[in-house]
MARVEXSE-313807 format. One line per field, with one value per residue: residue in one letter; y, z, x of N, C-alpha, C in turn. Coordinates in nm, 4 decimals, padded with zeros to 6 digits. Layout:
// MARVEXSE-313807
code = [a,...] $
n_Y = [Y,...] $
n_Z = [Z,...] $
n_X = [X,...] $
ca_Y = [Y,...] $
ca_Z = [Z,...] $
ca_X = [X,...] $
c_Y = [Y,...] $
c_Z = [Z,...] $
c_X = [X,...] $
// end
This chain:
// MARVEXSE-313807
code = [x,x,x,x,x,x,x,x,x,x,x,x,x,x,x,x,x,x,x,x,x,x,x,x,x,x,x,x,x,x,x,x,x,x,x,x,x,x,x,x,x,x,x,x,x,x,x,x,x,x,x,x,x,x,x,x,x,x,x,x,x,x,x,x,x,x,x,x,x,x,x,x,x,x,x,x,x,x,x,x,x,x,x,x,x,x,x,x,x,x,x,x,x,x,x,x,x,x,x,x,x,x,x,x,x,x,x,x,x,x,x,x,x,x,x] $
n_Y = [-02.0818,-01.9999,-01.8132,-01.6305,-01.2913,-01.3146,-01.4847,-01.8090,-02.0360,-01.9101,-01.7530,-02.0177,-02.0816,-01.8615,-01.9470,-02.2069,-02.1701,-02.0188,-02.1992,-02.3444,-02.2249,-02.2063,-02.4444,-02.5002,-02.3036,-02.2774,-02.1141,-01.7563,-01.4913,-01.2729,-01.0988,-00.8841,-00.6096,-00.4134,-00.1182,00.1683,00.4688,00.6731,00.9218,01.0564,01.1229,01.4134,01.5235,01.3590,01.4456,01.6935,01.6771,01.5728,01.7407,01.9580,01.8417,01.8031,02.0281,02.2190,02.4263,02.4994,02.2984,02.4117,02.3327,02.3982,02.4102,02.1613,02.0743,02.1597,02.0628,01.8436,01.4942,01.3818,01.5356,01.5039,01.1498,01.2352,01.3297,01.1180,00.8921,00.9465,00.9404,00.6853,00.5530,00.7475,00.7030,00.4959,00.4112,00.5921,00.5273,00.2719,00.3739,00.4757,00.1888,00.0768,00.2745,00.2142,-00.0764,-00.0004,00.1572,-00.0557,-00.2720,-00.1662,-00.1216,00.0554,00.0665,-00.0699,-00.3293,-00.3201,-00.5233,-00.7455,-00.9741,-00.9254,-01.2101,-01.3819,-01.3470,-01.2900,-01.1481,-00.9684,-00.7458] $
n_Z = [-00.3183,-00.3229,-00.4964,-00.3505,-00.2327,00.0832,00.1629,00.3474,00.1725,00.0002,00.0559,00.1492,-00.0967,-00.2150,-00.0336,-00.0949,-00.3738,-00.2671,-00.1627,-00.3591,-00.4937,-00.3552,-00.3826,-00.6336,-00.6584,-00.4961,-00.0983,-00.0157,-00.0919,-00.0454,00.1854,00.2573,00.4352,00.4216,00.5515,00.5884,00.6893,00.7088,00.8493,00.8591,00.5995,00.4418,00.1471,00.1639,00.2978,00.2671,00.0076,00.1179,00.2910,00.1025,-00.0784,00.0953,00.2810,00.1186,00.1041,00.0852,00.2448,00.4003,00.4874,00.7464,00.8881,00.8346,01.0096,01.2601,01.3076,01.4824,01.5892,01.6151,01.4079,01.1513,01.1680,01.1526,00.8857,00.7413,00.8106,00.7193,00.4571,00.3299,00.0498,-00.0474,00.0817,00.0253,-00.2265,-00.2393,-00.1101,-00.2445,-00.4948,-00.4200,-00.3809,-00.5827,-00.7323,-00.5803,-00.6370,-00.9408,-00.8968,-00.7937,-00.9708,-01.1986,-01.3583,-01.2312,-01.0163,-00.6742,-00.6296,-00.8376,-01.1074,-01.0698,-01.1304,-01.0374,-01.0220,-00.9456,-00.7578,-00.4498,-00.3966,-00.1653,-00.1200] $
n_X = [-01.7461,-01.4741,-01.4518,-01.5154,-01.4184,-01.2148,-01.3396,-01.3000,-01.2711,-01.1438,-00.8885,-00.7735,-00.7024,-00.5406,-00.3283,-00.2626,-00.1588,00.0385,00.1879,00.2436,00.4272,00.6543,00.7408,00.7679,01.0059,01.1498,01.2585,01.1255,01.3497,01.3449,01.1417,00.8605,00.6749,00.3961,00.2846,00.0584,00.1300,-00.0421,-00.1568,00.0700,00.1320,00.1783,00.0763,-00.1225,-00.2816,-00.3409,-00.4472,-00.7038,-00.7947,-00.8606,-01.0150,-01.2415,-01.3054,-01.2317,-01.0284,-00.6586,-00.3954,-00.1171,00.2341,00.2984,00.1102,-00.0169,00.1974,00.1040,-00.1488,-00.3813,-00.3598,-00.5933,-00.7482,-00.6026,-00.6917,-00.9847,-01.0273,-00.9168,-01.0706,-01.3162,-01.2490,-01.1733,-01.1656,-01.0576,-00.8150,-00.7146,-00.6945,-00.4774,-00.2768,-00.2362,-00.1486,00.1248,00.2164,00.2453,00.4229,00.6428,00.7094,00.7434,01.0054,01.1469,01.1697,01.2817,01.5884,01.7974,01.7142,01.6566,01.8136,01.9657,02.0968,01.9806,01.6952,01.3054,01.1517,00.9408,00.6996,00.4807,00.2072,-00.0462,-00.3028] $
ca_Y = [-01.9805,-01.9890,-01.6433,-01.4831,-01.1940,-01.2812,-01.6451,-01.8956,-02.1227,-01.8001,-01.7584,-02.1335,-02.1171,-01.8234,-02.0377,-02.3073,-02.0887,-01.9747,-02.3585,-02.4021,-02.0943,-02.2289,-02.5690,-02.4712,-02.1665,-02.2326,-02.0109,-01.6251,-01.4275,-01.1200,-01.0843,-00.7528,-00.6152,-00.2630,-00.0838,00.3139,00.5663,00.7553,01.0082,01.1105,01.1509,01.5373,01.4963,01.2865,01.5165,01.7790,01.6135,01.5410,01.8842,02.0337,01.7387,01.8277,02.1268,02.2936,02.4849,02.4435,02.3200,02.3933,02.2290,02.4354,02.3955,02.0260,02.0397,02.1628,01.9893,01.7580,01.3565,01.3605,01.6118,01.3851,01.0638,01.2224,01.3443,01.0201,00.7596,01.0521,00.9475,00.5812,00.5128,00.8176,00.7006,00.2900,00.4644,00.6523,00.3798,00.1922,00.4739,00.4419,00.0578,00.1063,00.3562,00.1565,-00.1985,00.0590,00.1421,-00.2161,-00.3394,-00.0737,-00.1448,00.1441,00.0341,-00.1446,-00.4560,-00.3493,-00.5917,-00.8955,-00.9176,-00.9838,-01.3066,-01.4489,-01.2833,-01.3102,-01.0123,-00.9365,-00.5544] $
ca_Z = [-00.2212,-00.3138,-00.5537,-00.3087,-00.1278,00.1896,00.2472,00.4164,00.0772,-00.0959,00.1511,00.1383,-00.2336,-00.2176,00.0424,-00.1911,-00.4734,-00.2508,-00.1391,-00.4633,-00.5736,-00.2739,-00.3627,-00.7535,-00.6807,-00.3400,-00.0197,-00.1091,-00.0697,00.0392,00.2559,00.2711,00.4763,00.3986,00.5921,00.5950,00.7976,00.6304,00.8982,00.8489,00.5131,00.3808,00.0300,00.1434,00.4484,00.1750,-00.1107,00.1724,00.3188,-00.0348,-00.1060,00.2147,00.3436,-00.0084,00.1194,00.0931,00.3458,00.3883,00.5451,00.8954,00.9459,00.8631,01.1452,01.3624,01.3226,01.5745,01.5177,01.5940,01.3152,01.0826,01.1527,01.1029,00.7814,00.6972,00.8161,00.6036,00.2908,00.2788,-00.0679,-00.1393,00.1237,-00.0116,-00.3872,-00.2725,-00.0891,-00.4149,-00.5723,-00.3466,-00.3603,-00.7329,-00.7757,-00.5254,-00.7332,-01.0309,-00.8193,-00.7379,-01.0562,-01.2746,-01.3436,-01.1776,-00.8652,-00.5314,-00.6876,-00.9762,-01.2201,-00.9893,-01.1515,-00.9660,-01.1426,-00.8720,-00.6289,-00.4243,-00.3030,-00.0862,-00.0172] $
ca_X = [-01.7074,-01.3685,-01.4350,-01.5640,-01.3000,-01.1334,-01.3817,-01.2214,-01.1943,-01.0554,-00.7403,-00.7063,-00.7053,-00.4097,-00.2779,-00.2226,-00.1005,00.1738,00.2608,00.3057,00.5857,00.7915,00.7412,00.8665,01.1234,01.2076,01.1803,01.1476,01.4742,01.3108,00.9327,00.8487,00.5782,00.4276,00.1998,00.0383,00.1396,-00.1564,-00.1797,00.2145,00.1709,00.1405,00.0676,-00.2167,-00.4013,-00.3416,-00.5788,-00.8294,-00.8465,-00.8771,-01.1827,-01.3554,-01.2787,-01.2044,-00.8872,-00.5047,-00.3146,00.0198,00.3386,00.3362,-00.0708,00.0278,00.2507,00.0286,-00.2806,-00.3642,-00.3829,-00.7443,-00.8020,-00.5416,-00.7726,-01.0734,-01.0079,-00.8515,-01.1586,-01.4364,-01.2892,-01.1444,-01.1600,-00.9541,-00.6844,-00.6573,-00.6766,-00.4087,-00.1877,-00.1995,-00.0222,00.2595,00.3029,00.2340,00.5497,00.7419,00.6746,00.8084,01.1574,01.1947,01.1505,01.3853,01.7266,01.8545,01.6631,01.7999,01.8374,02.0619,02.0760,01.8927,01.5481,01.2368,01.1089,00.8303,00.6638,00.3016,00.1155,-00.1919,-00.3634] $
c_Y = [-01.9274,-01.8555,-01.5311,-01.4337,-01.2501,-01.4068,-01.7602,-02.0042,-02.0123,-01.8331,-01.9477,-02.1702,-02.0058,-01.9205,-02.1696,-02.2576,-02.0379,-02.0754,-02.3315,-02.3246,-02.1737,-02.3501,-02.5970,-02.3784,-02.1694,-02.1272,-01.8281,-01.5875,-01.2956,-01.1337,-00.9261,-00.7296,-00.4721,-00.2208,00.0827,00.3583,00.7019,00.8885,01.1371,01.1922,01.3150,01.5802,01.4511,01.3924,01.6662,01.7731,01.6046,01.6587,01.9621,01.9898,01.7908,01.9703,02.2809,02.4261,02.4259,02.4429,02.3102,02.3181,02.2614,02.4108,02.2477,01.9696,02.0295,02.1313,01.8803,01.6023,01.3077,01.4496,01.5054,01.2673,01.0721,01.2763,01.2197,00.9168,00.8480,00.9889,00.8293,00.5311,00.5799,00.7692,00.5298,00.3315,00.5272,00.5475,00.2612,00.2446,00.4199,00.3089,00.0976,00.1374,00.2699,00.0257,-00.1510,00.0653,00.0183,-00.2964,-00.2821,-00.1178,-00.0698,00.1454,-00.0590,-00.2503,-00.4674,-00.4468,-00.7335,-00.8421,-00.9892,-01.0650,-01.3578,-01.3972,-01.2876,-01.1619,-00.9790,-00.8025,-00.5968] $
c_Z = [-00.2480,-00.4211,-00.4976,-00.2117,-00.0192,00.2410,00.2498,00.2482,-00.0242,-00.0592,00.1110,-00.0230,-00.2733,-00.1877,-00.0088,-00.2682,-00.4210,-00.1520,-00.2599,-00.5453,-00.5015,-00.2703,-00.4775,-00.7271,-00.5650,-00.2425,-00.1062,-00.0296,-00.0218,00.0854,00.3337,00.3346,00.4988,00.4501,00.5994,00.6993,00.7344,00.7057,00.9169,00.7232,00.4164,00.2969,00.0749,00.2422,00.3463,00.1061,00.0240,00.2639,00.1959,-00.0830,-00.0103,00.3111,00.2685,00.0176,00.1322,00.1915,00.3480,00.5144,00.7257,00.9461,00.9291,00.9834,01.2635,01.3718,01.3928,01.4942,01.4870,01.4756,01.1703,01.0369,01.1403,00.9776,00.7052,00.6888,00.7582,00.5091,00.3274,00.1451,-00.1127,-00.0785,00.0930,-00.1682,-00.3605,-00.2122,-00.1782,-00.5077,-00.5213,-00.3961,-00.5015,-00.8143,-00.7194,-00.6524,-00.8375,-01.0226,-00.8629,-00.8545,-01.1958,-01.2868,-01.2689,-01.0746,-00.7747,-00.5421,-00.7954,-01.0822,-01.2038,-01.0655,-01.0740,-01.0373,-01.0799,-00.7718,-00.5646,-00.3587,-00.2684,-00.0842,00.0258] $
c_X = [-01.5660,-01.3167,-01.4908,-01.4362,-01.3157,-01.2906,-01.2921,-01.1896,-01.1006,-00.8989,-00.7626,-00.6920,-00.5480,-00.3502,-00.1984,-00.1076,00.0740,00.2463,00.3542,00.4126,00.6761,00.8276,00.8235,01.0094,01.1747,01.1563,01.2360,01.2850,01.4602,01.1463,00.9640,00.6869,00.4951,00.2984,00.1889,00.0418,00.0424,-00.1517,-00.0121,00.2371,00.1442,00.0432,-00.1054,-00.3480,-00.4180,-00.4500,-00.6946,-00.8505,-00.9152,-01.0317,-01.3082,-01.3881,-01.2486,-01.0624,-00.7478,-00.4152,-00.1601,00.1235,00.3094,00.1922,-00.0231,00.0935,00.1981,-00.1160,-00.2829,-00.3949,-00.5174,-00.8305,-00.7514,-00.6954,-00.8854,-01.1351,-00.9927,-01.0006,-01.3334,-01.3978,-01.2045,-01.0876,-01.0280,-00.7985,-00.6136,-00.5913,-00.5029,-00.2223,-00.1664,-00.1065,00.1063,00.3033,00.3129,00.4080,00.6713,00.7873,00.7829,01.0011,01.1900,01.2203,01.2810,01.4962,01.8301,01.7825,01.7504,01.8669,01.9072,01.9848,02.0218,01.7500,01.4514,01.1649,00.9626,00.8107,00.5140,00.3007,-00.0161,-00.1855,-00.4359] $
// end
């Protein structure tokens, strides 16, 4: 059971995994916790108007589109909005990781991560 996604021996098999970083490397020095504001995001209600609706929306129709139009754009296409929240952490990860990122010249050596 313990290869199958998100069953109880799975998580207790992370679970372990991230005993055992803090048990070698100590506690982490940064816990970060990142969640979508999917329905905020422009860029993104953009691509899924264009997919579904086949027209371009711009910044001021963005503005004024209601939240219930937002979320039901958003929970139609799924795939495209996790695909696209991967991007993000993706690029972020990139930042974070750079030398000319927030961390200067600290490198990130050990780290766990869940989506």
């Amino acid at each position: 059971m313990k290869n199958i996604k998100n069953s109880p021996a799975h998580w207790a098999q992370e679970k372990g995994r991230v005993c055992a970083q803090i048990r070698q490397f100590g506690f982490p020095s940064l816990f970060m916790n990142l969640s979508a504001a999917k329905n905020r995001w422009f860029d993104l209600i953009k691509h899924l108007m264009y997919i579904h609706e086949n027209r371009i929306l711009t910044e001021s129709e963005f503005e004024t589109l209601t939240t219930t139009a937002r979320n039901k754009l958003i929970s139609n296409d799924p795939v495209t909005c996790a695909l696209y929240f991967e991007h993000k952490v993706k690029e972020l990860w990139k930042t974070f990781s750079c030398s000319e990122g927030p961390f200067g010249k600290f490198e990130i050596k050990h780290f766990y991560q869940r989506t």
